[in-house]
N, C-alpha and C positions, 0 to 999 in steps of 0.2 A: 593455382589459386581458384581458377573455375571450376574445378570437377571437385576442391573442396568445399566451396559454398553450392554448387548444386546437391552435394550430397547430404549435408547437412539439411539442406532446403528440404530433400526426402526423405530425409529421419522426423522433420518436423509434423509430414500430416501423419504416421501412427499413432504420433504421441498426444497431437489434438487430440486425434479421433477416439483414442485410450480414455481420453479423460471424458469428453460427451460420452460415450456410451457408459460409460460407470455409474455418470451422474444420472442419465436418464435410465438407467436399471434400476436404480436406488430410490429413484422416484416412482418407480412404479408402484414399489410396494409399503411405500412411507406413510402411514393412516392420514388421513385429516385432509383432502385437499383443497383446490379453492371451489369446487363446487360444495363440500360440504359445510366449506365456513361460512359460505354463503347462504347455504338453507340454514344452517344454524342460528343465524342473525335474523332470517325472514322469522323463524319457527320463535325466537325471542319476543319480535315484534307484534306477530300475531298474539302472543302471551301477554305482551302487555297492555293489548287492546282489548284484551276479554273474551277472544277467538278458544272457543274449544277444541279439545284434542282434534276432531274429525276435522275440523276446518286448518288445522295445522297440519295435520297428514294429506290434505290435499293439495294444498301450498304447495310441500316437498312433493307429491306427485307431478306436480306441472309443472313448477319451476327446475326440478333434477332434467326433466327430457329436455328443456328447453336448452337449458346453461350446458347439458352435454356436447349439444347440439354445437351451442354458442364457441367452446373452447377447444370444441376438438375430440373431446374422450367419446360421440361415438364413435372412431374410428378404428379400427386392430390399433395395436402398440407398434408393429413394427412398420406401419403406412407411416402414421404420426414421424416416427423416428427418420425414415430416408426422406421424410418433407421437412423433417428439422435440419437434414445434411444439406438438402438444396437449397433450403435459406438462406443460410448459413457459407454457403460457397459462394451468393450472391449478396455479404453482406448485409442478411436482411435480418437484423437480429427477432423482428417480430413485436406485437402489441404485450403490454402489460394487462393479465388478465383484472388487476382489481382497482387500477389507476389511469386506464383507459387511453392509455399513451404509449408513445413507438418508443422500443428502449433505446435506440437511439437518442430519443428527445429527451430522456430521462437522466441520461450519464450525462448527455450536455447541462442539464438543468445544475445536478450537484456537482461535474468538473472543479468547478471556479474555489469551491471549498478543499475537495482535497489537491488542487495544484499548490493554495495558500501555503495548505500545512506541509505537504509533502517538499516543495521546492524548498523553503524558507529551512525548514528544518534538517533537509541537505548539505544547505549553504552554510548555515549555520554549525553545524557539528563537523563538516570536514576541514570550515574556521577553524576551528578551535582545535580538532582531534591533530591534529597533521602537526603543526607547529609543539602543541603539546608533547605529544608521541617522541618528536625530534631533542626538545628539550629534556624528556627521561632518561633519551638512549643515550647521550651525552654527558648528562650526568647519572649513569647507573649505579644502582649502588648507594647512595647520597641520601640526607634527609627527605631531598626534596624529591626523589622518584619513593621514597617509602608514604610519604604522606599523601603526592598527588595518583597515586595508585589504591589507596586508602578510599580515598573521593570518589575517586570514578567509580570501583566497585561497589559504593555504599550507591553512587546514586544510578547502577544499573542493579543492585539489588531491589531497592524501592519499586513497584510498580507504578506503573504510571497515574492510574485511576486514584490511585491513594495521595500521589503527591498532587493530583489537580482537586478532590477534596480538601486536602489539606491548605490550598491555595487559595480555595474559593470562601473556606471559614474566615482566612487572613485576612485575605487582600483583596473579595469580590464583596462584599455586605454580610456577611456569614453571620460575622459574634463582632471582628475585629474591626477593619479599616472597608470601605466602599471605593476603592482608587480604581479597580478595574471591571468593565461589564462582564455579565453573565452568563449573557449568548449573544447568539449572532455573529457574525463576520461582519458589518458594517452596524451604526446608527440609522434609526429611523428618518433621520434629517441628514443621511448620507448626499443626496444629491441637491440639495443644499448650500452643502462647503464649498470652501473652495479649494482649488487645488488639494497645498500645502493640508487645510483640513480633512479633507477628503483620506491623505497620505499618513495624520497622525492619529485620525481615524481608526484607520483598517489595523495598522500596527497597534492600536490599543487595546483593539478588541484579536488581538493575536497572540498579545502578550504572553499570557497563564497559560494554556493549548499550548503554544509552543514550547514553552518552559517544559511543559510534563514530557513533551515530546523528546527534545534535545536531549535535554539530561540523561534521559533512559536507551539513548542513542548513540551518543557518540562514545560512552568506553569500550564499544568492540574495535572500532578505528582508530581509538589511539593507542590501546596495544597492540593491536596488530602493525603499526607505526611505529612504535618504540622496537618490537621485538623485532621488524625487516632490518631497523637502524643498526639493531646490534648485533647482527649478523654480518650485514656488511662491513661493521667497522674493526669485526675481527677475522676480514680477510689479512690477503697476502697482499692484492695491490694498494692494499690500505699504507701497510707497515713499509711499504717502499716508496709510495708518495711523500710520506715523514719523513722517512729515511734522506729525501734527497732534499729537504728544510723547509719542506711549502709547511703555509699556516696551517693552523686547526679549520678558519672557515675558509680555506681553499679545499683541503681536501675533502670538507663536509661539503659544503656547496657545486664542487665541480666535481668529485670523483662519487662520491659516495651517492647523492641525490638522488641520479639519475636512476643508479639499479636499486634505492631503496624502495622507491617510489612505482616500479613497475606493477607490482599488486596490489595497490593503489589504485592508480589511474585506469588499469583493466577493470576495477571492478566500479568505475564511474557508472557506465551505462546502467548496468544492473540497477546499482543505489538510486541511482537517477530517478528511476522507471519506479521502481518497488516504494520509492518514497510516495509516489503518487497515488498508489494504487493498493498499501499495505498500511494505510492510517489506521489508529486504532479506532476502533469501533465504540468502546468503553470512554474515550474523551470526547468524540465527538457527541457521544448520548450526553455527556457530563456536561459540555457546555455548548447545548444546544447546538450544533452547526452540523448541517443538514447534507453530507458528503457521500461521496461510493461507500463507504466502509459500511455508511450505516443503512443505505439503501442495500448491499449486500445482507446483510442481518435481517429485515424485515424482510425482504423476499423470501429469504429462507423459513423465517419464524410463519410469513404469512402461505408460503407454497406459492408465490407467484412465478412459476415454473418457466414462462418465456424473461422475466429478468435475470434469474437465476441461470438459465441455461446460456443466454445471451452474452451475459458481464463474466462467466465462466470460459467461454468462448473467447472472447476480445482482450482479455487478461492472461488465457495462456498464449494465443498468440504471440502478443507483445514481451510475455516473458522469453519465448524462445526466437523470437528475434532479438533479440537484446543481448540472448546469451553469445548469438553468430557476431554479433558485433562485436561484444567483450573479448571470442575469441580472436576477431579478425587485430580489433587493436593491440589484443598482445604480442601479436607480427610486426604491428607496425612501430611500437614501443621499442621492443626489444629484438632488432632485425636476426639475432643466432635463433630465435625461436624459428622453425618451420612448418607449417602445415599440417603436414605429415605429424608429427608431436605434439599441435595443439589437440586433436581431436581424440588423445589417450584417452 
């Protein structure tokens, strides 16, 4: 077991390091960056004070050495680069060039939004997928796996972005009903309430977001649920459990469960992690809530090159430790799995 999680452990720094160096290759030669957005907005303002061309090209003369200076760029590229690996080994993800903040304090700032959406929306869809999924496999075939297969496909066809539109015309002040807010994760008289309000609060302003989320969520898990169930249930130790007169919910409950369920619960971890950290970007814009995804997107749109590289960093990490875990618990799940055969 040891010399398979050390090895793992050392397939993990290539595959960081694979990914930083790509990103910051790609940034090298990406037009626009934050020094030049920055004299762009200077050269704006100079424009609309009435500053003449000469006095806007001196702006950008003084201000370009200065902010080079300030960020970093005048240094070679590959100086920059092995002081971004020793940060970066010390945990230092580094300051935000255009929000003047340690990315660190920055993830913690929008954490608390994408935990909302990502855990709830977890809980919620492996609710519902698992129990659903079971209920197909059992009766396949049937109206009822024809129709609730019908659903789920139509509402993983829908995008998300469209059905949280289509929510906020209904049921947010749109055209139709005003029943649920429009942004934010809590009320302005949040701390205010009490408790229980504070509680009917937060789920209210959760409601729609989640909605778009869920739905477009969970029909990968409940056919992948349905389809382990029907496999299992046309084994062989199936047809001899029967055979020897136990129920239908004995042999589903006690023989069958357990190995339905193992591709499942291995890929807890993963859904876990990825729920937190893979919100959509497009719902969060949609109704205002202020999370990683969409601090991802503006960093990107804006070139703020230490979040970018940072939240790049600390998300493949935890993707491949997550994945060592998903491997270790399919050991622990299912004890004929071995070591040696997880790591095909």
């Amino acid at each position: 077991m040891l010399s398979y999680i050390l090895k793992r452990l050392g397939l993990m720094l290539p595959t960081l390091l694979g990914a930083l160096t790509v990103t910051f290759v790609v940034m090298q030669f990406v037009p626009g960056g934050p020094v030049e957005q920055i004299l762009a907005e200077a050269r704006a303002g100079a424009g609309a004070q009435g500053a003449g061309y000469k006095a806007g090209r001196d702006i950008d003369a003084k201000q370009r050495e200065q902010l080079m200076k300030q960020y970093g760029f005048d240094k070679p590229a590959h100086e920059r680069y092995f002081k971004m690996l020793a940060d970066f080994a010390r945990f230092d993800l580094g300051r935000s060039f255009l929000q003047n903040k340690g990315v660190w304090e920055l993830i913690k700032e929008k954490l608390p939004v994408s935990v909302s959406l990502g855990l709830w929306t977890f809980l919620i869809s492996y609710t519902i997928s698992i129990p659903l999924g079971v209920a197909k496999a059992v009766r396949e075939g049937t109206r009822f796996d024809a129709v609730t297969t019908f659903g789920v496909l139509l509402g993983y066809a829908i995008p998300g972005f469209v059905l949280g539109v289509l929510l906020i015309v209904l049921f947010a002040g749109g055209t139709f009903y005003d029943w649920f807010p429009l942004r934010g994760l809590t009320s302005d008289n949040f701390d205010e309430l009490s408790a229980w309000g504070k509680v009917k609060d937060y789920f209210w302003h959760l409601t729609l977001p989640l909605t778009c989320l869920v739905i477009h969520s969970f029909a990968v898990v409940t056919l992948l649920t349905k389809n382990t169930f029907v496999e299992e249930i046309r084994k062989q130790y199936v047809l001899v459990a029967r055979a020897k007169g136990l129920s239908q919910d004995r042999v589903l409950f006690k023989h069958i469960f357990r190995n339905a369920l193992i591709p499942l619960v291995t890929g807890f971890p993963a859904a876990f992690i990825g729920a937190f950290f893979t919100g959509s970007v497009l719902i969060e814009t949609l109704f205002s809530l202020d999370g990683l995804g969409l601090l991802s997107y503006e960093s990107v749109v804006r070139r703020d090159y230490p979040v970018v590289l940072g939240s790049l960093f600390l998300f493949t990490l935890l993707g491949l430790v997550v994945k060592l875990l998903s491997d270790l618990l399919y050991t622990v799940v299912d004890p004929r799995v071995q070591f040696s055969s997880v790591g095909k």
